[in-house]
Every structure is written in C-alpha cells, then in structure tokens.
N, C-alpha and C positions, 0 to 999 in steps of 0.2 A: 296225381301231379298236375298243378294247373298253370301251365306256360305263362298263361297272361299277369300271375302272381313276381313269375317268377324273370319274366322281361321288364316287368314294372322296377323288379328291387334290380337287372340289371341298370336299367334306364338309371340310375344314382349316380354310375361311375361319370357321367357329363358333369357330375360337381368339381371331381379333381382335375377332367381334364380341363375344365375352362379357367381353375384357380393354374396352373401348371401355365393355360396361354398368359393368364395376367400376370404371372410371375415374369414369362416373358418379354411383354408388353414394358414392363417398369425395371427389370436389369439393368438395359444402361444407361439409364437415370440415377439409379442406386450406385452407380460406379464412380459416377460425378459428371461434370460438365466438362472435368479436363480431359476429362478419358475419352468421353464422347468426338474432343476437337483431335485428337489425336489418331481415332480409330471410329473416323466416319460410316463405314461400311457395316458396323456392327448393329447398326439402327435397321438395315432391309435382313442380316442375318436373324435376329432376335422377331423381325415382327413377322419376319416368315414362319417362324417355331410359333409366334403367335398364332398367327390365319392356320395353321396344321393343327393345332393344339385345339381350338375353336371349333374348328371344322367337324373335326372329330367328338366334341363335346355335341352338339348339335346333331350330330349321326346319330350318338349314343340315345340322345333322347326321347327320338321317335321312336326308340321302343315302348315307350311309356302307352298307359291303358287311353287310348282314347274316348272309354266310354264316360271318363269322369275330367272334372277342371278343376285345375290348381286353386283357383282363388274367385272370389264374386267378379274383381275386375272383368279376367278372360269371360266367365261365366254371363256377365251383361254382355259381353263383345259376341260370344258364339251363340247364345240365345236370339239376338235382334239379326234378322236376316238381311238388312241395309248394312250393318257394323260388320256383321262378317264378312258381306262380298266384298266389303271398303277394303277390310283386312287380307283377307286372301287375294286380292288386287296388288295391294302395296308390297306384300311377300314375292306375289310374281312378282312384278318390276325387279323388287331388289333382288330376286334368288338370280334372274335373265342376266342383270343388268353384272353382276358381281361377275359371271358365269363370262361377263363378252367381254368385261373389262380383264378378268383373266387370260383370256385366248389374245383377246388383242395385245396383250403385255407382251405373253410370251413370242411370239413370234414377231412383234414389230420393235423388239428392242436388242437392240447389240449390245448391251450390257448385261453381263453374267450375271450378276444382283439382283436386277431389277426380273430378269428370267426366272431366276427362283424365287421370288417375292412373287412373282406370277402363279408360279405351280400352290402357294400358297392359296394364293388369290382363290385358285380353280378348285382345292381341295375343300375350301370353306364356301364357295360356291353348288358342291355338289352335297356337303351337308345342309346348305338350304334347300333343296332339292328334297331332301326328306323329311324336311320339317313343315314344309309344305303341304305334301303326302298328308303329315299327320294333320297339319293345323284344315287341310281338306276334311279328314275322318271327321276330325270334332266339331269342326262346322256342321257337318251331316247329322251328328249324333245328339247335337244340342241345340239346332236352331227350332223353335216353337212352331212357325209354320209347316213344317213337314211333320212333327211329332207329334202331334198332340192326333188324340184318338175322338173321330166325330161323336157329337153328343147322340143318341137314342131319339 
C-alpha cells in the first residue's frame, strides 16, 4: 500500500471543494440584483461558505505529492531559486496577512456578519498555512541549486 499514491488521489477532493466555494461565491448573483437589494446580508452569508469552502480546498491539497509539479509554469517557478523565495515570500505575506485580517475582524467588529465572515477569513487563512508547508516541500524538492549532484 503506498500512502503517497494514495493522499495524491485524496488530494483531488480540493476540485469539488473550491467548485462548491465558487458556487458560493456566484449564488446571489444568480438570484438577481432584486434579491440582492432586498437581502443585503446574504453577500457576507454566501462568501463566508465561500472563504470555508476555499479554505478547506486548499487544506485538501497539500496532501498532494510534493516530490512532482503540476505544470512547466510552477516547475520554472520552483526550479530557479530567486522565483521561489519571491514566491514563498509573497505566500507568507498573504497566508500572515489573511490570518491578522481574520483575527482583527473577529474581535474588533460588533457586527454578527462581519464575525462570521471573519471565522471564514481565519479558516482560509489556516489552509494557506498548509499550502505553504507544501509550496515550502516543493521548493526544496525542485530547486536546482541544492539538487543537483556535484560533477566527479
């Protein structure tokens, strides 16, 4: 039985969860604009299912094999050792920043809404948190300066 086969085919389920957030995301759109002027409140309900839905797509991912890369894009990105620290630079920021803009919501707003639009905030903030993690691995795993084996 080989785990890593078999967290790779887990790692798939982050397709429905993120199509599940964008369904969210585009609901009360779909309703109309009347509906929207009527039931203002249903735009931090929906994009909270959003940020949870996401968050969790994102969790799901990093189970994935880090020893390989989806595509040539990431594969230039994680190979050149300047693009990757660029990249895992600008991950922190936004994993930090998602992470404080959550905390700071929750606790410095007196609206209900915006509290749980928070706990969204902080849920999709700790799936960046492991996506991280990962996009750390694969920088490891792929960048040509540390891998490559000295000539003879």
């Amino acid at each position: 039985m080989n785990y890593r086969k078999i967290f790779q085919l887990i790692s798939y389920l982050q397709y429905p969860l993120m199509l599940i957030g964008l369904f969210y995301a585009l609901a009360p759109y779909l309703k109309g604009f009347d509906y929207l002027k009527e039931n203002p409140d249903i735009i931090f309900e929906n994009y909270n299912y959003t940020l949870i839905f996401m968050g969790l797509g994102i969790s799901i991912s990093t189970l994935q094999d880090t020893t390989k890369t989806q595509n040539n894009f990431s594969k230039k990105i994680w190979e050149n050792p300047k693009k990757g620290k660029v990249a895992i630079g600008v991950l922190s920021l936004m994993t930090f920043s998602t992470i404080a803009i959550g905390i700071f919501g929750y606790f410095s707003s007196a609206y209900e809404k915006l509290q749980q639009l928070s706990i969204g905030i902080l849920i999709f903030g700790i799936g960046l948190i492991g996506f991280l993690k990962t996009a750390l691995e694969v920088f490891e795993n792929h960048r040509l300066d540390k891998n490559v084996f000295p000539k003879s």
